[in-house]
KOLPA-342239 format. One record per residue (C-alpha): x, y, z; residue number from 1. Coordinates in steps of 0.001 Angstrom, whole numbers, m for minus. Example, Ala and Ser with C-alpha at 12.3 -4.5 7.8 and 13.67 -1.06 7.14 Angstrom:
2
+---------+---------+---------+-----+
:       u :       v :       w : num :
+---------+---------+---------+-----+
:   12300 :   m4500 :    7800 :   1 :
:   13670 :   m1060 :    7140 :   2 :
+---------+---------+---------+-----+
***
This chain:
159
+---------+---------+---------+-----+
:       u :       v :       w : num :
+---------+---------+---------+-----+
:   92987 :  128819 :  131163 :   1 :
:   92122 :  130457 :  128191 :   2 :
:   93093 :  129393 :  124719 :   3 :
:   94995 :  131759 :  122063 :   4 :
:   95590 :  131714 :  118492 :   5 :
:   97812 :  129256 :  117541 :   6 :
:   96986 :  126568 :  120349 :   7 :
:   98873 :  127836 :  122883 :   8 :
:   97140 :  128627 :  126645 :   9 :
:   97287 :  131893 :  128434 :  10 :
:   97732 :  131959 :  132087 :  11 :
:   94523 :  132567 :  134424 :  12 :
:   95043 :  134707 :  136650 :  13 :
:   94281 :  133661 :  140240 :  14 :
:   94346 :  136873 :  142397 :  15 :
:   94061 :  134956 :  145826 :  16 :
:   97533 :  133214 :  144930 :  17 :
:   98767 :  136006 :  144905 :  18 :
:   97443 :  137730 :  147779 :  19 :
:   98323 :  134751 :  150059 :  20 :
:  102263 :  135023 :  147776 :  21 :
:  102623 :  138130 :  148984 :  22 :
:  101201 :  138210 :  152548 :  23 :
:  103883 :  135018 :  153327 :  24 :
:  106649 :  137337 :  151551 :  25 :
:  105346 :  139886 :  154163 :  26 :
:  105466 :  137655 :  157003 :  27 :
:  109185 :  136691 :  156472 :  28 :
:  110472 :  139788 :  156069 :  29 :
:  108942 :  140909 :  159400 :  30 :
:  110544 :  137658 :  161275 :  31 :
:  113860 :  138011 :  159678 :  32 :
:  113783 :  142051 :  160376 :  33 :
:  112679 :  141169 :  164209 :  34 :
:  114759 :  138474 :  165112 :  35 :
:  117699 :  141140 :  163491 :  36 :
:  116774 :  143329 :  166159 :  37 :
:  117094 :  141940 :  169153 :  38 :
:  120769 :  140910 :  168333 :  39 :
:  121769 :  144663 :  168287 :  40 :
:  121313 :  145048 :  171989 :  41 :
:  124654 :  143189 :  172797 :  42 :
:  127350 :  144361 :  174920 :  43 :
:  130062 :  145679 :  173904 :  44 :
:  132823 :  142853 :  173672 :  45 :
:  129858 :  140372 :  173724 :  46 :
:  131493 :  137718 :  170673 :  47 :
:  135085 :  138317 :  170936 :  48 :
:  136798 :  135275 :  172726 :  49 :
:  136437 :  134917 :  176113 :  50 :
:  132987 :  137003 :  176774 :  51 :
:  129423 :  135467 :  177110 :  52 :
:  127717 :  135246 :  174043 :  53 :
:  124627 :  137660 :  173996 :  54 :
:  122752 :  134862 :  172039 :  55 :
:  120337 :  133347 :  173644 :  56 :
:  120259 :  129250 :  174100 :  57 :
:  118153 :  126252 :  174134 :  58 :
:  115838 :  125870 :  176860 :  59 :
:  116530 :  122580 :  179706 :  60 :
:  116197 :  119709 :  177190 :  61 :
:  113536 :  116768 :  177728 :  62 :
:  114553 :  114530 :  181388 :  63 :
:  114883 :  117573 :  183060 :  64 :
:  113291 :  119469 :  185625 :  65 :
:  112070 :  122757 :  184970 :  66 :
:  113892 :  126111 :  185908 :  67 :
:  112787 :  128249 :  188461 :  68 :
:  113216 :  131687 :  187927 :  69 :
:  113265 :  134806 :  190371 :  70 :
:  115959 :  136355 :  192737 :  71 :
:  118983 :  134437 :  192614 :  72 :
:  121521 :  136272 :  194496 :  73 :
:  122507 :  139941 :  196053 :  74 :
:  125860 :  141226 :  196386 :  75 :
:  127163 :  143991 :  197932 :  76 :
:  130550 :  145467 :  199560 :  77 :
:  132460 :  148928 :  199860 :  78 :
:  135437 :  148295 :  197487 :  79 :
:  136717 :  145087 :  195658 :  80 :
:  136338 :  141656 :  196280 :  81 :
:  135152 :  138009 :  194753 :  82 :
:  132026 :  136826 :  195363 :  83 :
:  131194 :  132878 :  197025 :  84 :
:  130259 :  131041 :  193400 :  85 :
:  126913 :  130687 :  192374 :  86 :
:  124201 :  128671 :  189658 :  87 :
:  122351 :  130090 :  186813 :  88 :
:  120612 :  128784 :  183810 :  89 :
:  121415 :  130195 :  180731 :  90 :
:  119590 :  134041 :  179921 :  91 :
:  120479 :  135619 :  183152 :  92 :
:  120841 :  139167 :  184586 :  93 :
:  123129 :  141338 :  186908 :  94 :
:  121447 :  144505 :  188358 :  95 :
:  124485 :  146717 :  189376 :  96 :
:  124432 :  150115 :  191078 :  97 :
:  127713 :  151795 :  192779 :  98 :
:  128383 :  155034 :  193699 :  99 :
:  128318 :  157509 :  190672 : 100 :
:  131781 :  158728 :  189860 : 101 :
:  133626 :  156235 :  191033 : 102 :
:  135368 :  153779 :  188768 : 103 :
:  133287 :  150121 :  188991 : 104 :
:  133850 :  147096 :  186862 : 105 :
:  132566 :  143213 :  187358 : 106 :
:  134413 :  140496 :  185705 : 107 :
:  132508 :  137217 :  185206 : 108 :
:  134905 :  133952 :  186491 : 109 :
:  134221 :  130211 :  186172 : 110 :
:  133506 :  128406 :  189599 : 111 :
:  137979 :  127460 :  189605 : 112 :
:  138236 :  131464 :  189235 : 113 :
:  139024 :  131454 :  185013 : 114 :
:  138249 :  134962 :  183750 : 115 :
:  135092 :  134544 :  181458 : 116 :
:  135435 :  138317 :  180488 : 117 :
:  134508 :  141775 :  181831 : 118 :
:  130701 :  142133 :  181948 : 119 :
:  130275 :  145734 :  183846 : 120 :
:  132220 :  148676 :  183135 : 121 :
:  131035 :  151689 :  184631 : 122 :
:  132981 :  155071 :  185105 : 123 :
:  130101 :  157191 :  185795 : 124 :
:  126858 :  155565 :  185134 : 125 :
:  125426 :  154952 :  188661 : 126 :
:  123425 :  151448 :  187836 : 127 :
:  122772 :  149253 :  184961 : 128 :
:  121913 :  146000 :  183919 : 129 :
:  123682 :  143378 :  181943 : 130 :
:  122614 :  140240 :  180463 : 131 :
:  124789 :  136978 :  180386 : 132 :
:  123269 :  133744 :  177594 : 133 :
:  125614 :  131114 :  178931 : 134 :
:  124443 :  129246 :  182014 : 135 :
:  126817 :  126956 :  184900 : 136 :
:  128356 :  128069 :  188130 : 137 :
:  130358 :  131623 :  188680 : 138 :
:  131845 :  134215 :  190684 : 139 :
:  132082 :  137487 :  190182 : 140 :
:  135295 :  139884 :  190357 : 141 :
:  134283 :  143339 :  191584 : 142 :
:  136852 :  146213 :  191328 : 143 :
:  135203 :  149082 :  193190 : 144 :
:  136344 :  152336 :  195164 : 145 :
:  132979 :  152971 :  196493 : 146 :
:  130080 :  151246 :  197753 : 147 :
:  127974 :  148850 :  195544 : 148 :
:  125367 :  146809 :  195316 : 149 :
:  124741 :  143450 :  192570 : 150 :
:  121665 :  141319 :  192461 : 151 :
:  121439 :  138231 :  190023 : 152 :
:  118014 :  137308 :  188744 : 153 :
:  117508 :  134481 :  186439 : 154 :
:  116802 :  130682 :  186711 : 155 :
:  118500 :  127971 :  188219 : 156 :
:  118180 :  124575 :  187224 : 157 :
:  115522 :  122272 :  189193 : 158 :
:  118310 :  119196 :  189236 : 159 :
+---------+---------+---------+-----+
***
């Protein structure tokens, strides 16, 4: 510090401060601005009550075994039905295709058949994909006038 007239002390400056100020200013703003951006990829109706949160969740906490991830299920039929009920960890994925035109939709159930919410609705898109955050055991409700095909892919827990 330097002194002035009249005892007082003027303020050094220290450019590196401020360089390193800055640069962690910098850094925050681009982990708020990307963590912002992968929330607007949610489905629509994903945070109303009764749909699957598009947020993603913890990972298996410690005690556990660990997840194994990969080809979980296929699905497939020529008009509607329910599928047998099966596991997934949290973060998983459908893989949907049907015949173009046709009207399609896939309703996500609880293992006792409780609607969890509509996760497909497809008038003329011929495949798609939809993500699902919460993890347990389902079934899935397929209203179809056409032949289709689902695949789950995802991780089931190791228990």
């Amino acid at each position: 510090m330097t002194e002035r007239s009249g005892g007082r002390h003027a303020f050094s400056r220290r450019p590196w401060l401020y360089v390193g100020v800055g640069l962690a200013l910098v850094l925050a703003l681009i982990v708020f601005f990307v963590a912002r951006s992968q929330g607007a990829g949610a489905p629509a109706g994903a945070g109303r009550q009764g749909y699957p949160s598009p947020s993603p969740t913890s990972s298996p906490s410690a005690g556990t075994s660990a997840a194994k991830a990969g080809s979980l299920e296929r699905f497939d039929g020529s008009d509607g039905k329910t599928t047998t009920t099966f596991k997934a960890a949290s973060n998983w994925q459908i893989n949907w295709e049907a015949k173009a035109g046709n009207g399609f939709t896939v309703e996500l159930l609880d293992k006792q058949g409780v609607s969890r919410g509509e996760i497909v609705t497809a008038k003329k898109k011929a495949k798609g994909s939809t993500f699902v955050s919460e993890g347990g055991e389902f079934k899935l409700k397929v209203t179809a006038s056409g032949p289709w095909t689902i695949g789950i892919v995802g991780r089931t827990s190791g228990k």
